[in-house]
Each structure stands twice: as structure tokens, then as C-alpha cells.
One Martini backbone bead per residue (centre of mass of N, CA, C, O) as a GRO file, in nm:
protein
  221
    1UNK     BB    1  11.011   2.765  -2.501
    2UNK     BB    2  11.335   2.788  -2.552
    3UNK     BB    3  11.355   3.054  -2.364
    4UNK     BB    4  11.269   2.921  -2.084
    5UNK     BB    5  11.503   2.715  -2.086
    6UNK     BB    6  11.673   2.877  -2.019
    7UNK     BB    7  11.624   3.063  -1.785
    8UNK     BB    8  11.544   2.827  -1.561
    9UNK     BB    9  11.834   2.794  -1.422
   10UNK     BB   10  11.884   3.077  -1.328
   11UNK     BB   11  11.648   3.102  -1.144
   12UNK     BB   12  11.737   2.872  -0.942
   13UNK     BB   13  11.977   3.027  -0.880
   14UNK     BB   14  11.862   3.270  -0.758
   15UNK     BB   15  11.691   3.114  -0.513
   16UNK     BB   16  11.904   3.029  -0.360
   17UNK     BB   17  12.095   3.288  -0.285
   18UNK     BB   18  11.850   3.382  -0.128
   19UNK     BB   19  11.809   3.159   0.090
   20UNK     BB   20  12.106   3.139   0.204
   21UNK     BB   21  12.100   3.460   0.286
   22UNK     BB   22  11.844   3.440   0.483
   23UNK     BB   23  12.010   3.253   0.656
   24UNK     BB   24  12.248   3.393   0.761
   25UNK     BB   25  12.061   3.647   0.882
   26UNK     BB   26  11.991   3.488   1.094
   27UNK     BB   27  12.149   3.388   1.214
   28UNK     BB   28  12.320   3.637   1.336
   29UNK     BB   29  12.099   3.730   1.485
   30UNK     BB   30  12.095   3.500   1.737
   31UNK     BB   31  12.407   3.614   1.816
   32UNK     BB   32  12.317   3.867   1.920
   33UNK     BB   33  12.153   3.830   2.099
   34UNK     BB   34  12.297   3.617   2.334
   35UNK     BB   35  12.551   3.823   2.403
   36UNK     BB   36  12.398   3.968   2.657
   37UNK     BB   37  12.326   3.695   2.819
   38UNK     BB   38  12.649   3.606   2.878
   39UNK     BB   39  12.775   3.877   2.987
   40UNK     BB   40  12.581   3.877   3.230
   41UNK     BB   41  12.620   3.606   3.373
   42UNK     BB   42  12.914   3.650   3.432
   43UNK     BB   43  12.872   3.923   3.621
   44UNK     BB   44  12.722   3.759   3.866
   45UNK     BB   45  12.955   3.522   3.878
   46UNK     BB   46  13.165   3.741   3.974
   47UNK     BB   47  12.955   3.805   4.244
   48UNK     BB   48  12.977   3.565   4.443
   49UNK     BB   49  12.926   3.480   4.741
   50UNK     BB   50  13.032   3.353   5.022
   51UNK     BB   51  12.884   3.081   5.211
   52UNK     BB   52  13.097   3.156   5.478
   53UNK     BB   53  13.188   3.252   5.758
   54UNK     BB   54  13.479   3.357   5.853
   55UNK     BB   55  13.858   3.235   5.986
   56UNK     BB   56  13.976   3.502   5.918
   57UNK     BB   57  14.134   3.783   5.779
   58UNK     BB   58  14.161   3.678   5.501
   59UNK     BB   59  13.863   3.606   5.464
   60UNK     BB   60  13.750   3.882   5.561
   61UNK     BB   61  13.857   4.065   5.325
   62UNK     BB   62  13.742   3.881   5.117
   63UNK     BB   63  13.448   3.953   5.184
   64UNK     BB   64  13.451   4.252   5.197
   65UNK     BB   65  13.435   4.257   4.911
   66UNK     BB   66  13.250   4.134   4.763
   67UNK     BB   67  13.032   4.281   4.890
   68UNK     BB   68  13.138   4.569   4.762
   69UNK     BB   69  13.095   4.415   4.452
   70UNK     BB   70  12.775   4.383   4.489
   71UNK     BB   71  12.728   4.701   4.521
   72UNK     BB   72  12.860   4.792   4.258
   73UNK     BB   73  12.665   4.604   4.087
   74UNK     BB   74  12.335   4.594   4.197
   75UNK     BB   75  12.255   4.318   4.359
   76UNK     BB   76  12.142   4.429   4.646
   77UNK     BB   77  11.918   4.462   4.788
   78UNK     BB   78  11.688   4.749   4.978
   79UNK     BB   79  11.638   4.903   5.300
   80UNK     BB   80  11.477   5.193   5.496
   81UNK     BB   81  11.495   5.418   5.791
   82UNK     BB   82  11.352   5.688   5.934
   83UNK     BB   83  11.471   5.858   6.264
   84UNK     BB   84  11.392   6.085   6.578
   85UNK     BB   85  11.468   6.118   6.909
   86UNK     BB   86  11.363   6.375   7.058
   87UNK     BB   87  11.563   6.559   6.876
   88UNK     BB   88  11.851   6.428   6.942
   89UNK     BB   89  11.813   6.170   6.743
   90UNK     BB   90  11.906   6.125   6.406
   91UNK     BB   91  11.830   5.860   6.159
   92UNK     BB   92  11.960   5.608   5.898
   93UNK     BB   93  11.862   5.216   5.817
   94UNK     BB   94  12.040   5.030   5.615
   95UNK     BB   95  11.933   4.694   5.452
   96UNK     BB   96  12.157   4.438   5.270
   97UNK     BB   97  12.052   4.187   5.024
   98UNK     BB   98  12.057   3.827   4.938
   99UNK     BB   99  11.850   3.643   4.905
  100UNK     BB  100  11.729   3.780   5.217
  101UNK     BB  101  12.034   3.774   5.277
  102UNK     BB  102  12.237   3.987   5.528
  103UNK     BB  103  12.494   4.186   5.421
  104UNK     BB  104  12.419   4.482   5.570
  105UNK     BB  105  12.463   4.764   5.774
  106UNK     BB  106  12.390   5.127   5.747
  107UNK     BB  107  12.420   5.404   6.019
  108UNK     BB  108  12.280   5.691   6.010
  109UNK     BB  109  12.407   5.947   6.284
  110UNK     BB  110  12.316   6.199   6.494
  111UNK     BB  111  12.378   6.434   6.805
  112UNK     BB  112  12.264   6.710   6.779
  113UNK     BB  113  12.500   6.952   6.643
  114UNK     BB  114  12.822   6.780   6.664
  115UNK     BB  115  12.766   6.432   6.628
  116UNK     BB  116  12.863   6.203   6.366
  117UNK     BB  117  12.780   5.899   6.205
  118UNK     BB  118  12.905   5.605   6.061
  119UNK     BB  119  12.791   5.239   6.018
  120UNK     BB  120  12.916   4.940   5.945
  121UNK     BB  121  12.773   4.570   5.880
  122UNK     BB  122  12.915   4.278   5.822
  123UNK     BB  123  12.720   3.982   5.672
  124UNK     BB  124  12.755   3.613   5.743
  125UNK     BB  125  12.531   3.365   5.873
  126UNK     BB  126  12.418   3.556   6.097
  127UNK     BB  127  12.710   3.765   6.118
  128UNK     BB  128  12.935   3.939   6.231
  129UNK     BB  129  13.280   4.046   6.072
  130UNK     BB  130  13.255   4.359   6.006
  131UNK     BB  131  13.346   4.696   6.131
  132UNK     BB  132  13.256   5.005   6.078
  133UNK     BB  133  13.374   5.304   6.236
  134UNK     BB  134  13.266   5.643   6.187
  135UNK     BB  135  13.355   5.957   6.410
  136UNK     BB  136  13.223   6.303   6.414
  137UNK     BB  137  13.342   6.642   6.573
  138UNK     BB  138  13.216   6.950   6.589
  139UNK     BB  139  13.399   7.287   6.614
  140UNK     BB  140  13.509   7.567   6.675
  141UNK     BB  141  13.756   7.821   6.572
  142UNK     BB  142  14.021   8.005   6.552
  143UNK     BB  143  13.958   8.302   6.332
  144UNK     BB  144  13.751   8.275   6.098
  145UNK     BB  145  13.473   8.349   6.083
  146UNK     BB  146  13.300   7.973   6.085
  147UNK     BB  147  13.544   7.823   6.206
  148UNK     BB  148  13.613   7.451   6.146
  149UNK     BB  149  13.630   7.128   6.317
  150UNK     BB  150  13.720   6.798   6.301
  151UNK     BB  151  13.692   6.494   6.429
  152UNK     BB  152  13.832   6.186   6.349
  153UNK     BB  153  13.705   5.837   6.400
  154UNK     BB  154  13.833   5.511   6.312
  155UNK     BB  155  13.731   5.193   6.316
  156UNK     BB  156  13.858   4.828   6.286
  157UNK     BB  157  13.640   4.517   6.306
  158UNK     BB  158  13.737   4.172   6.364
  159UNK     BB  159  13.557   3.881   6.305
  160UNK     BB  160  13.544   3.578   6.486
  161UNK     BB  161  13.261   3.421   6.657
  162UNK     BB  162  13.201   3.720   6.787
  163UNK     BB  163  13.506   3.794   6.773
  164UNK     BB  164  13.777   3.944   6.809
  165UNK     BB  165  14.100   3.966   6.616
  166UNK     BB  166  14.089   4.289   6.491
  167UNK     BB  167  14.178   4.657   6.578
  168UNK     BB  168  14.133   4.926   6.421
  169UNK     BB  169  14.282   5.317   6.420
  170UNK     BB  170  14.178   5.633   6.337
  171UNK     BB  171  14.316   5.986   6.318
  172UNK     BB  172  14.134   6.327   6.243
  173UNK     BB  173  14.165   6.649   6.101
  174UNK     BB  174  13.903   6.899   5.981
  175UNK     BB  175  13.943   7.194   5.831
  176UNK     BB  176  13.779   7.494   5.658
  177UNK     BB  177  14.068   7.655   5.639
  178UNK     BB  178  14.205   7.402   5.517
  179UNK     BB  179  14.443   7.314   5.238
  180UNK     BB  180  14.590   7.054   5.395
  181UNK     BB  181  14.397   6.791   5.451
  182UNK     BB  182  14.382   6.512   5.510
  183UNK     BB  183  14.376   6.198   5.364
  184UNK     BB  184  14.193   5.935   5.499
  185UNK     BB  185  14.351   5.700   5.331
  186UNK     BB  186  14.648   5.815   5.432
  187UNK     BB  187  14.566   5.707   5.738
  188UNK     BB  188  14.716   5.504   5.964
  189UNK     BB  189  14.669   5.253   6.090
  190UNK     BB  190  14.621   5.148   6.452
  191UNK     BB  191  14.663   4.888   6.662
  192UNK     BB  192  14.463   4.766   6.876
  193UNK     BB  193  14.281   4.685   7.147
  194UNK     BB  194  14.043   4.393   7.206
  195UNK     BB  195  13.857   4.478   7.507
  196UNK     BB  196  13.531   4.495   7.347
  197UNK     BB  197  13.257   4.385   7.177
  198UNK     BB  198  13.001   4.577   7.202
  199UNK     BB  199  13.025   4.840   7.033
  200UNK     BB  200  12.908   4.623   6.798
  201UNK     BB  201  12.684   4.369   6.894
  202UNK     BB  202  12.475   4.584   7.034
  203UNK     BB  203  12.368   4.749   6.797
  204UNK     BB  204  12.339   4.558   6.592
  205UNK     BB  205  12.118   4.386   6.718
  206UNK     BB  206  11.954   4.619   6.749
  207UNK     BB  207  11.943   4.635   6.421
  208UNK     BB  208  11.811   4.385   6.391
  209UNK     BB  209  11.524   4.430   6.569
  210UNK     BB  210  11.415   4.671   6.372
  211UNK     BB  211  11.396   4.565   6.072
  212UNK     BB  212  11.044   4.487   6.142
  213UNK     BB  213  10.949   4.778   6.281
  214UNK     BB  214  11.038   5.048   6.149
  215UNK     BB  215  11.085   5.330   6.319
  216UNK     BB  216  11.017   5.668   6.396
  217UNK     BB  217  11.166   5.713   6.662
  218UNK     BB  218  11.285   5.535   6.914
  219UNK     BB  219  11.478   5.304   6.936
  220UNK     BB  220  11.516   4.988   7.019
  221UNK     BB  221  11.674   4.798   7.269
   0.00000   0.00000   0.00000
């Protein structure tokens, strides 16, 4: 009896310190799982779209950004079709959008053999404020058997209420036997007249209203 009342106070503090250390390690656990929930909120948090359509150039480089930061980190839905238009032009047509409002169309198409394009159209608002247009013409050239050159035109229109605010163009060549062909991103933009955007409104509306028909034939005008 004398051997128990000893050992007794013992046994409780050992109890104790076992009771202590599984809430300790629990507590921990706790802390870990919630740290990958904080880290996706925050990465959400810093892609954020503008809420309204740009009112300067400056405002739309900001959203051309923020919309580019957004597909980079694969927050936006997308969808897309592909057509044939009797064999002359053919095309795939991806639609990206954000809790269902469209933020960018990406439209690449070919015409015959010689002839293809990627436009971009970035939208905030259901308006397009910033249009990339890059086309390019390949054709055969003196020299070895095969070698061909692209003739390569790249377009930059900014817009606020559908109106043109600035224009920007760039154009090179890449020679398929040449070491030397310039990078694209190192090619400076000129700023040109911005006597019409036909080019750019025509097309995009075109391509709005054929989102809800995806097309396999040729785009409805």
C-alpha cells in the first residue's frame, strides 16, 4: 500500500505531460493545414480584374496586365471551336472569360497557303479597349532549295468607348536560312494614324456573335 501511494503522484504527472504533448501536436497540426488556404486566398486576391472598362492608355496597360496575369496564373475559363470556311480559311477561335464575363478572344486563322494571323481582343465591360493584331505572309526567296521568308506585321490599338486613342505597328522579316533575324520583342513599335477601326470592331463583333453558335463551316458575318 505504502509502494502504491508512492508511485502515485508519478503516474499523474506522467499523465500530464502526455495529455500536454497531444494537444501541443495537435494545435500544430491545425496550423499546417490552414497555411495552403491563406496562400491560394492571397494568389486569387492579387488577380483581381479592374472593375471597369479603361478611360486612358495608361489605364489600359493596367488592365492588359492584370487580364495577362490572370491567364498566367489560370484563373480564367475558356472555350473554343474550330472551322473550315470551304477550304480557304481555316481557324480556331478561343473565347476566355471570368465568372462568365469575357475577358480576351484569340482568334488564329490561315488563307490558303501563304497567308496566317493571331488576333488578340481584350475585353472589359462587353468592350474591346486593346487589340493585338500580328499577320504574316510567307513566300519562297533566292538561295537554297526551300528557303522561305515571313514578312511579319504586328498592329497595337488602343481604345476607350470604341474609339481608337493610339495606334502602334511594327513590321520584320524572318529568312528561314538566316542567323541573324531579329526578336520580335526588341523590334520598336511606330506610332501610325488611327484613321479607322473598322479593322478591329468589325471582326470582334463578328466574333461575338458567333460564341453561342460555334461554327464548323464559315464564320457568320
Amino acid at each position: 500500500m505504502k509502494q502504491f501511494k508512492t508511485y502515485f503522484p508519478g503516474i499523474i504527472y506522467m499523465l500530464a505531460v502526455l495529455l500536454l504533448s497531444s494537444c501541443n501536436n495537435r494545435s500544430g497540426t491545425k496550423t499546417e493545414q490552414t497555411g495552403p488556404g491563406q496562400k491560394h486566398d492571397t494568389v486569387v486576391a492579387s488577380h483581381e480584374e479592374p472593375l471597369a472598362a479603361p478611360t486612358g492608355v495608361a489605364e489600359i496597360q493596367k488592365a492588359y496586365q492584370a487580364i495577362m496575369s490572370q491567364m498566367e496564373a489560370g484563373v480564367l475559363d475558356s472555350s473554343s471551336f474550330k472551322y473550315s470556311c470551304r477550304g480557304e480559311k481555316n481557324g480556331t477561335v478561343s473565347y476566355f472569360t471570368q465568372q462568365g464575363k469575357l475577358r480576351m478572344i484569340v482568334h488564329r486563322y490561315n488563307e490558303y497557303d501563304h497567308f496566317s494571323a493571331t488576333d488578340r481582343y481584350f475585353v472589359l465591360d462587353s468592350m474591346v479597349f486593346f487589340a493585338h493584331l500580328n499577320q504574316s505572309t510567307w513566300s519562297f526567296e533566292s538561295g537554297p532549295e526551300g528557303a522561305t521568308k515571313d514578312k511579319v506585321t504586328e498592329r497595337r490599338i488602343y481604345l476607350v468607348d470604341q474609339k481608337p486613342v493610339k495606334c502602334l505597328e511594327k513590321s520584320y522579316v524572318i529568312r528561314s536560312q538566316s542567323k541573324t533575324n531579329p526578336q520580335p520583342e526588341t523590334v520598336p513599335n511606330k506610332e501610325i494614324n488611327c484613321a479607322s477601326v473598322k479593322s478591329v470592331l468589325q471582326p470582334y463583333k463578328m466574333l461575338v456573335r458567333n460564341r453561342s453558335k460555334a461554327p464548323s463551316g464559315c464564320l457568320e458575318e
